[in-house]
C-alpha positions as CSV (number, residue, x, y, z in Angstrom):
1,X,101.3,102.7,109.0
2,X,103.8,104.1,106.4
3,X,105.7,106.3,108.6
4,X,106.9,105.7,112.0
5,X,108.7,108.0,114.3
6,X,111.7,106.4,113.5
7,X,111.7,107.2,109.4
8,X,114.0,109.8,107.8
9,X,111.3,111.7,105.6
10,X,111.4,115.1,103.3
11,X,108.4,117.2,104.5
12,X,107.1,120.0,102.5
13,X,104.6,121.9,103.6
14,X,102.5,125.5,102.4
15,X,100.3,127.3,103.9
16,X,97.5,129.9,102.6
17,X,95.0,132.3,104.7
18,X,91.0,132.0,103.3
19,X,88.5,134.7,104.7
20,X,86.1,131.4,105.2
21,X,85.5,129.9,108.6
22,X,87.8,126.5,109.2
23,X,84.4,124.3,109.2
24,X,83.7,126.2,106.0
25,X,86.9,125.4,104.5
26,X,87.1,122.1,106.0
27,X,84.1,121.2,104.4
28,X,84.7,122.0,100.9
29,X,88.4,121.3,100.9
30,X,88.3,117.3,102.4
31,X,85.9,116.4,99.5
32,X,87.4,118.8,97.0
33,X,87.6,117.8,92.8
34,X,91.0,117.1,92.6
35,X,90.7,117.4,88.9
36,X,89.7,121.3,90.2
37,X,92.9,122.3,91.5
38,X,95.7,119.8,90.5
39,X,96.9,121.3,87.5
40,X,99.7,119.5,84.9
41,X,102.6,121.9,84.8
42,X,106.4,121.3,83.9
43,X,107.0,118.9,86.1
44,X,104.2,117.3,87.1
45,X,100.9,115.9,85.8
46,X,97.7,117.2,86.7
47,X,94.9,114.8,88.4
48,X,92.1,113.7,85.5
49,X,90.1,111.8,87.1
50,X,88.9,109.5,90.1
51,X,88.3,105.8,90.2
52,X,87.4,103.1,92.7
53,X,86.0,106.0,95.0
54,X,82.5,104.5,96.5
55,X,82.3,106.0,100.1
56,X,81.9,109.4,101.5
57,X,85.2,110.7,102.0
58,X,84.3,111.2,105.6
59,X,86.2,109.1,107.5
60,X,89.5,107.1,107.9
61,X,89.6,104.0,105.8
62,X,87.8,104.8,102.6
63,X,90.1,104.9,99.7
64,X,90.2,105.9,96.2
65,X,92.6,106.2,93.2
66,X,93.5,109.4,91.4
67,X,94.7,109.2,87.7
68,X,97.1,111.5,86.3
69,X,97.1,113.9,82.9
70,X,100.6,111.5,82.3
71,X,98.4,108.3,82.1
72,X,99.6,107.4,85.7
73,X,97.7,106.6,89.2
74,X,98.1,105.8,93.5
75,X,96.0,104.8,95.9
76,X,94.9,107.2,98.5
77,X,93.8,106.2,102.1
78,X,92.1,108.7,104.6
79,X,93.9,107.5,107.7
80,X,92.7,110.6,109.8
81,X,89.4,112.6,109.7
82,X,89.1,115.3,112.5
83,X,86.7,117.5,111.4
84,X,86.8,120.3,111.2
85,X,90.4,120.6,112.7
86,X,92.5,118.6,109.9
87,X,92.4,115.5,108.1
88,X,95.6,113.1,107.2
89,X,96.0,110.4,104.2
90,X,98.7,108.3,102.5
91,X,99.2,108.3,99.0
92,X,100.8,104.4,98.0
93,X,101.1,102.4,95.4
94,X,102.5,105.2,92.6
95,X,102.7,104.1,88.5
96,X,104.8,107.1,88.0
97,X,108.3,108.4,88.7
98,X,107.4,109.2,92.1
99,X,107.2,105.3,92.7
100,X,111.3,105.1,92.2
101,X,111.8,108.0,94.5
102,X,109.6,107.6,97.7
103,X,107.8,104.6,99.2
104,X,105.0,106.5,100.2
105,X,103.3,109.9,101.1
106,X,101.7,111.3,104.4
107,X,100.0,114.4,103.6
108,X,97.9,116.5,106.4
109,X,95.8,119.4,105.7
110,X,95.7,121.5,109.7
111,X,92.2,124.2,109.0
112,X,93.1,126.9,112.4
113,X,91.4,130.1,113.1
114,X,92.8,133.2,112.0
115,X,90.5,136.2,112.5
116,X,87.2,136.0,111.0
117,X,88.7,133.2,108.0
118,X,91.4,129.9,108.4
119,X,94.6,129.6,108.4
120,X,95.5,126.7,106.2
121,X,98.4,124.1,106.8
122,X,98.9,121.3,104.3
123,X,102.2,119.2,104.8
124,X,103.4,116.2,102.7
125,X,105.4,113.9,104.2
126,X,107.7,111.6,101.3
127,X,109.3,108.3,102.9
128,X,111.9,108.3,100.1
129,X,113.2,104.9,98.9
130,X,116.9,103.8,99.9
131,X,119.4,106.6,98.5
132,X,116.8,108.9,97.3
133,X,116.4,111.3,99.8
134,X,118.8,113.6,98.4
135,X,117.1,114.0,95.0
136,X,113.5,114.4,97.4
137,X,115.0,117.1,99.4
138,X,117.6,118.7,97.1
139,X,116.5,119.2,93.2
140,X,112.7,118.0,93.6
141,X,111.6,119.9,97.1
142,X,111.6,123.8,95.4
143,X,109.5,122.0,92.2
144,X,106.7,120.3,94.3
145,X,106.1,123.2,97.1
146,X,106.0,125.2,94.1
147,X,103.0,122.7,92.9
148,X,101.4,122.6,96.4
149,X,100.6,126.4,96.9
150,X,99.4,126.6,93.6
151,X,97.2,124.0,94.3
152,X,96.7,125.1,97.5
153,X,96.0,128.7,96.0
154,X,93.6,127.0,93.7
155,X,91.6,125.5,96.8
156,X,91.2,128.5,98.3
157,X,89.4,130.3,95.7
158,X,87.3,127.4,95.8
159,X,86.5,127.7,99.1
160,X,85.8,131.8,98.5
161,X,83.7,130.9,95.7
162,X,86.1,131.6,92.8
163,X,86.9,129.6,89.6
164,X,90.1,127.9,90.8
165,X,93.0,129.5,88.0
């Protein structure tokens, strides 16, 4: 496990409403094309592509590896699959700059009714490195939640059946 009770971590989490049911938008959400809806901006690359994904991703324990605009990758476990309430996943093993800052990732996505559609909760969790937690929660936190709920936006008009901006 790469976060224990015990950890000091920098959560960031957005949240978006989608007129879809939450099995609806669990469905197309857990399996989603990253490439869809992670977008390079400023600060951050965009996902390309997907390697060394040869299950379903259905179920904790499967793995794959997203690649980066920046030339960059991680590894990314399912370590939760609930459907169609929420599913959690770590994010190790980063080639970029994120790899000086945090040890790891926990990121959850919560689908709860809200209405007719979902209300969508989607937390990451960083375990910074030694003495980085300042720059994780100070300078970087405003940049990446920025990042999130676009992509976040971006799943949502998936999920509605719009091109994802």
């Amino acid at each position: 496990m790469l976060i224990t009770r015990t950890d000091r971590t920098v959560p960031i989490t957005v949240f978006a409403r989608t007129t879809v049911s939450p099995e609806t938008a669990f469905s197309v959400i857990a399996p989603i094309d990253l490439s869809l809806v992670f977008k390079a901006d400023r600060f951050f690359p965009g996902v390309s592509h997907i390697e060394g994904r040869h299950d379903t991703w259905d179920r904790a324990g499967v793995a794959r590896e997203p690649h980066f605009t920046d030339g960059s990758h991680v590894t990314e476990r399912l370590t939760e699959y609930t459907a169609p309430h929420g599913f959690a996943y770590e994010l190790t093993g980063f080639t970029n700059v994120l790899d000086g800052l945090a040890q790891g990732v926990r990121g959850e996505f919560s689908f709860l009714p809200d209405g007719t559609g979902t209300n969508i909760r989607w937390t990451y969790e960083f375990k910074p490195r030694p003495g980085r937690g300042w720059v994780l929660n100070g300078p970087f936190k405003p940049l990446w939640q920025r990042y999130m709920q676009r992509a976040l936006d971006r799943m949502v008009d998936v999920t509605e059946g719009r091109d994802p901006r």
